[in-house]
Each structure stands twice: as structure tokens, then as C-alpha cells.
N, C-alpha and C positions, 0 to 999 in steps of 0.2 A: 360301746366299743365294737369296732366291725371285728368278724372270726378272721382269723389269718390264713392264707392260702398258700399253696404251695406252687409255683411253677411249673410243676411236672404234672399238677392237676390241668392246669391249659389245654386248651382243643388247638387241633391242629387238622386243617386249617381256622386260625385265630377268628375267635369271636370280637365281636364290639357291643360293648353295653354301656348306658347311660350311668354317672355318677352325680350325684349331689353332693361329694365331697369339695371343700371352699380350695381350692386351686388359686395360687398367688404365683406369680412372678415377677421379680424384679432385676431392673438391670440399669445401669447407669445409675443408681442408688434414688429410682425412681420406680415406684408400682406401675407396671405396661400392661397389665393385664390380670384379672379378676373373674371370677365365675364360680358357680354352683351346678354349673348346666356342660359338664365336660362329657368325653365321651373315654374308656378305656377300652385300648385294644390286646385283649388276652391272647398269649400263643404260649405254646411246650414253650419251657427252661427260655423265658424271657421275662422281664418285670414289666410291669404294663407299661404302657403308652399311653399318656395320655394328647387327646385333641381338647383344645377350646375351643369355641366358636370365633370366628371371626369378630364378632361383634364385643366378644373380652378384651380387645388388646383398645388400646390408647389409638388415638387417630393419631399417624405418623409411625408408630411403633413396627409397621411390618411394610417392606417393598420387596420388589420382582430380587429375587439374586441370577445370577446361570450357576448351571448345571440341573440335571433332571437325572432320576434313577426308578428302576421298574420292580415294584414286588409283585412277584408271581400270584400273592392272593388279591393284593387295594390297586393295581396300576401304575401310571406312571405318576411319579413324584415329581413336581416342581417345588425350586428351594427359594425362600426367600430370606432376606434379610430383615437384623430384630434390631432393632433402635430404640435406646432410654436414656434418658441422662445426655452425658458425656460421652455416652460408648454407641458403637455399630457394631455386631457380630454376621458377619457375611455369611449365609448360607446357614445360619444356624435354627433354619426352622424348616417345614415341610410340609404340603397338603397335596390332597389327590384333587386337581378339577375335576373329572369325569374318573371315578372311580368305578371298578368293577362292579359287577353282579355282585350282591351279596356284602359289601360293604358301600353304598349308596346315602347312607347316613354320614358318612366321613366327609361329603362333598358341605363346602365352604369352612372345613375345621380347620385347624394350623397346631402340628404336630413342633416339639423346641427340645435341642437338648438340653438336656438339667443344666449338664458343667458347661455349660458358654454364658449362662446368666450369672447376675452376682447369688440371685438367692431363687428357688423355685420351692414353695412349699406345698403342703398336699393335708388341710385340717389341721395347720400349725404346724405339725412335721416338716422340715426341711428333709428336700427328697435327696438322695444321693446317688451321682450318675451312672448308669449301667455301664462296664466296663468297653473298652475297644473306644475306637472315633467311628464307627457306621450305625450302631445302635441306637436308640434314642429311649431306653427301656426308664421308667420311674421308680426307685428301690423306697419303700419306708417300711417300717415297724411293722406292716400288712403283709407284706409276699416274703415269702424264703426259698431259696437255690437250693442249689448251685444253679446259676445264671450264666447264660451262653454270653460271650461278649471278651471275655479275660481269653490273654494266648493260653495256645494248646486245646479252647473249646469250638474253631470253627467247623471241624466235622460233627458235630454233635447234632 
């Protein structure tokens, strides 16, 4: 069993380290994506993020969305859209092409919010969404808050 960490233990500016935790996502009550080979990205009073590789999702599972948004630490984000099944969730995923100095491992990953999929699990755990819609933080039985994301924590 991994130790539990806390979120206030996080660096800031957020680190990225490799996970061999089994990373599942589904959506349209089909499996789009699989791996062992994820990346999380650690910052202050946030739950990780995780990335997978491109190479985890289903062929068909991810296209271009619009809009793009800039983090001060990874760059500029392009969004893409997650398709499984039945369903399409517009914009419900993220990666850096050319990411910054210092997070250059993130380049070809694809970042998903939990709560847009039907199920996102994390070593059988199903993960539970980091609060707010701009977030994309991963909560399980490993990390504990207080978590940035709920009103009243955007100055934080």
C-alpha cells in the first residue's frame, strides 16, 4: 500500500514524477484508455493530475477541441476532445505540445477531467473529481486537503 500524502506537502512550482499505478478510464461504458506508464503532476493544496500517454487511449478516443489556456509553470494548453461509446465530451481533456522548461516530459501526455468520464480509476480506486470546472486534480484514498478547487479557495 502506497503512504498517504498530503497536499500541502507539494512543491510549488509543481513537480512531475512517473507512476506505475494502473490508470483506467472509461466513457461511453467503454475502456478509452489504459496504462501503467502515467505521469503525476504534484503542486501546493492540489490533488494530482494525472497524464497518460497518448499511446493509452483507444484510436478514435481523442481529437483537436478549441480553446487553449496558459499555466505559468507547463505552458500553453491545447484542449481536446474524449470520445467512447455513445458519448463525446468537448474539451474534456488537455496536453502541452511544447511545454516549458522543466516540464518537457508532459510533451505527448493527455491530462482528462475525472467527472466528464463515466468512470476514471486509479489501482481500482475510482478517483473523485477535484472540486470547481478549471481543475483537473485526481482525489483517492492517497492524497488529503484541503484541496484548492471548492468556492471561497481561489485565493489560496
Amino acid at each position: 500500500m502506497r503512504q498517504v500524502e498530503s497536499v500541502w506537502d507539494y512543491p510549488r512550482p509543481p513537480r512531475v514524477e512517473p507512476s506505475d499505478e494502473l490508470v483506467r478510464v472509461v466513457l461511453g461504458g467503454e475502456v478509452i484508455a489504459e496504462t501503467r506508464a502515467s505521469l503525476r503532476v504534484l503542486e501546493t493544496s492540489h490533488p494530482p493530475t494525472y497524464y497518460l500517454p497518448r499511446d493509452a487511449f483507444v484510436e478514435g478516443a481523442l481529437s483537436q477541441a478549441p480553446g487553449a489556456s496558459v499555466c505559468e509553470w507547463k505552458g500553453r494548453a491545447s484542449y481536446l476532445t474524449v470520445s467512447g461509446g455513445d458519448r463525446s465530451e468537448q474539451g474534456a481533456a488537455w496536453t502541452y505540445p511544447v511545454p516549458r522548461p522543466g516540464f518537457e516530459a508532459l510533451r505527448d501526455h493527455v491530462a482528462i477531467y475525472p467527472g466528464r468520464m463515466d468512470r476514471v480509476e486509479v489501482d481500482g480506486e475510482q478517483v473523485v473529481p477535484q472540486e470547481g470546472g478549471f481543475y483537473g486534480g485526481w482525489i483517492t484514498s492517497r492524497v488529503t486537503g484541503p484541496f484548492k478547487g471548492a468556492p471561497g479557495t481561489r485565493g489560496w
